[in-house]
N, C-alpha and C positions, 0 to 999 in steps of 0.2 A: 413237849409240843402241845399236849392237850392245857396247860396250864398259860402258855403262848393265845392258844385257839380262845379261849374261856377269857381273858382278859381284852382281846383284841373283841370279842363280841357283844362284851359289856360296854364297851366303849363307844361301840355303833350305835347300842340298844338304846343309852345313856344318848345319844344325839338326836335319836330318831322322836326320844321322848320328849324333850326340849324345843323340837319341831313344834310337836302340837301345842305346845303353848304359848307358843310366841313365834313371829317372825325371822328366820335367821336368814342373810343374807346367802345365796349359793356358793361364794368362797368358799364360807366359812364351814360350811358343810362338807366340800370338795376337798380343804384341807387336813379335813379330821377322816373324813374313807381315809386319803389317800393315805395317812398317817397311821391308821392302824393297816393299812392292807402291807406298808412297807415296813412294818414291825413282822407281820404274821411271815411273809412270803421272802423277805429281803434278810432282815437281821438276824434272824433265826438261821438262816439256809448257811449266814457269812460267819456266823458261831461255829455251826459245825464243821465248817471247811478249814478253819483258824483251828480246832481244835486236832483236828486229822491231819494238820500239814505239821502240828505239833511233834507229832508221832513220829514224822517219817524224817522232818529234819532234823540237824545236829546242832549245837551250839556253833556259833562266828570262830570262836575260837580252834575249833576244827579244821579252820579253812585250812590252816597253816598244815595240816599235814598233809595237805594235798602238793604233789611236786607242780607249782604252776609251772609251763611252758609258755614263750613268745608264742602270740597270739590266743591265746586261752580267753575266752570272753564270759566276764562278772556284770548279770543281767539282776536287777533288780526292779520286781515288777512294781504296779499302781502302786503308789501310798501319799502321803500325804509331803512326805519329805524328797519324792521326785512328780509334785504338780499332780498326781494322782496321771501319770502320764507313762513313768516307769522310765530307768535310766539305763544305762550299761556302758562298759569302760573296754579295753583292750590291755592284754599284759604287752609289754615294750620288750627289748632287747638285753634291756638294762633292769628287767624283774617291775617296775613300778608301769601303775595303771593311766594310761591314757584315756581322758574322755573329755568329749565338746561338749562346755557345760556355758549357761547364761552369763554368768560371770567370769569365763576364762577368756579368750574363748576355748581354750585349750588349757586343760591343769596336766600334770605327769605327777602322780602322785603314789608314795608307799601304800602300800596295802594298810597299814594302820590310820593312816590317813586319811585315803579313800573310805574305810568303813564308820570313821567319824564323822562323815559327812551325814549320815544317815541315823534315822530314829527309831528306840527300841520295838522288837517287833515287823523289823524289817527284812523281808527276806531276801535270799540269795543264790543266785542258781547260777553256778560254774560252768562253763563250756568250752568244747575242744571238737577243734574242726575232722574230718574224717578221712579228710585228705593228705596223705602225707605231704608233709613241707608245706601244706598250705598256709596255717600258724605263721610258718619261719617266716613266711615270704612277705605276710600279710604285715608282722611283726615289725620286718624290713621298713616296709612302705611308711608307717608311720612315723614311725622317728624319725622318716626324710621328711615328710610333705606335713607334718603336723604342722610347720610354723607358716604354714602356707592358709593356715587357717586365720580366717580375720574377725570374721562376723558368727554370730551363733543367731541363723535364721533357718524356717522353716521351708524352704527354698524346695521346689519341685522336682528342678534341674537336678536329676541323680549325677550330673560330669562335675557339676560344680566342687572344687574344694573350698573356695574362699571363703561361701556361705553355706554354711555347713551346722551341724546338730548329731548328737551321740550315737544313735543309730544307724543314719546314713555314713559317715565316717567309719564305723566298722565292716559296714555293707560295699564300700569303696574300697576299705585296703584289700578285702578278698577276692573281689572283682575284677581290680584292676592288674592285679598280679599273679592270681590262678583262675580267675573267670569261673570262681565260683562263684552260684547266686545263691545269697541267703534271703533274697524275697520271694522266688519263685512266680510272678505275677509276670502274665501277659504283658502288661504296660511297659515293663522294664524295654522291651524291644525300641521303644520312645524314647529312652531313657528320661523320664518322667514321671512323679508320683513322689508320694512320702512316706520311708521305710519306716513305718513304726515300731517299734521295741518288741513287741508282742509277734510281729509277724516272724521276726528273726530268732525268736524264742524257739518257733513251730517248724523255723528250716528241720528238714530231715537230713541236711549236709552236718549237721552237728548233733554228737554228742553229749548228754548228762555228765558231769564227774560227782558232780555232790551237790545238795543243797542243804540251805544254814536257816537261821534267821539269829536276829540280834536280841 
């Protein structure tokens, strides 16, 4: 940290001295703080959490000993290989992973599959609803209403299935068949709003089984 601190202050020092001799435009200035402020405070802070999440996950290859169950949801947060947006899928009936992706709009895919989709470094965090039979039901719903999916849009309308996206589609099979709610938001009474990946992470309707990275 202090060898972080030491370099990122050189670097300002180094600016502020070039000030005085010459003109620099304010950009250019604005670009170099901003530049060491997000070395000192940002990359640093994202090393050590990458480093600690090291610790506590398993390798991918682990997944497999985990007994998935229909409905079991594979949430993979920001990165760069889900839009820096984060994705997640649903296990089916049939053991393979449903998910409303830009180019499907709908894939049903093995689990080897599914994890090829994704870039080393990537992580993965398994989930299992708390409900009994909620999973079965939820699991149910999609292998009927999947092909019901058309468009992969980022649509408000939480009733909507035709235009649909990864998230909300997970948020839909539980909802609609044990009225359970993985957003927990006021809004939903509207039915209205955009279930983001993250928010359905933080349901306290779901359980941890494991987490990986690639």
């Amino acid at each position: 940290m202090k060898n972080v601190f030491r370099r990122a202050s050189t670097q300002i020092v180094q600016w502020f001295n070039l000030l005085r001799k010459k003109k620099i435009k304010g950009s250019v200035i604005y670009l170099a703080l901003a530049g060491a402020l997000h070395r000192l405070l940002v990359e640093r802070r994202r090393e050590r959490t990458a480093a600690r999440r090291l610790q506590q996950d398993r390798p991918i290859a682990d997944i497999r000993e985990i007994k998935l169950e229909p409905g079991d949801i594979v949430y993979t947060p920001s990165s760069e290989s889900t839009y820096y947006a984060g994705h997640m899928g649903i296990i089916g009936l049939d053991g393979k992973i449903y998910h409303v992706h830009p180019y499907g709009p709908v894939f049903a895919d093995t689990m080897e599959w599914y994890l090829n989709r994704f870039y080393a470094g990537d992580r993965f965090i398994v989930f299992r609803s708390r409900m009994n039979m909620a999973g079965l039901r939820a699991a149910e719903w999609v292998q009927e209403y999947y092909p019901q999916v058309k468009l992969y849009r980022l649509q408000t309308n939480l009733r909507s299935i035709e235009r649909n996206y990864c998230s909300k589609f997970i948020y839909q099979a539980y909802q609609f068949t044990s009225g359970l709610d993985l957003w927990g938001r006021k809004f939903k009474r509207l039915n209205m709003g955009y279930i983001y990946p993250f928010r359905i992470e933080r349901s306290s309707a779901l359980e941890v089984l494991g987490t990986y990275y690639k």
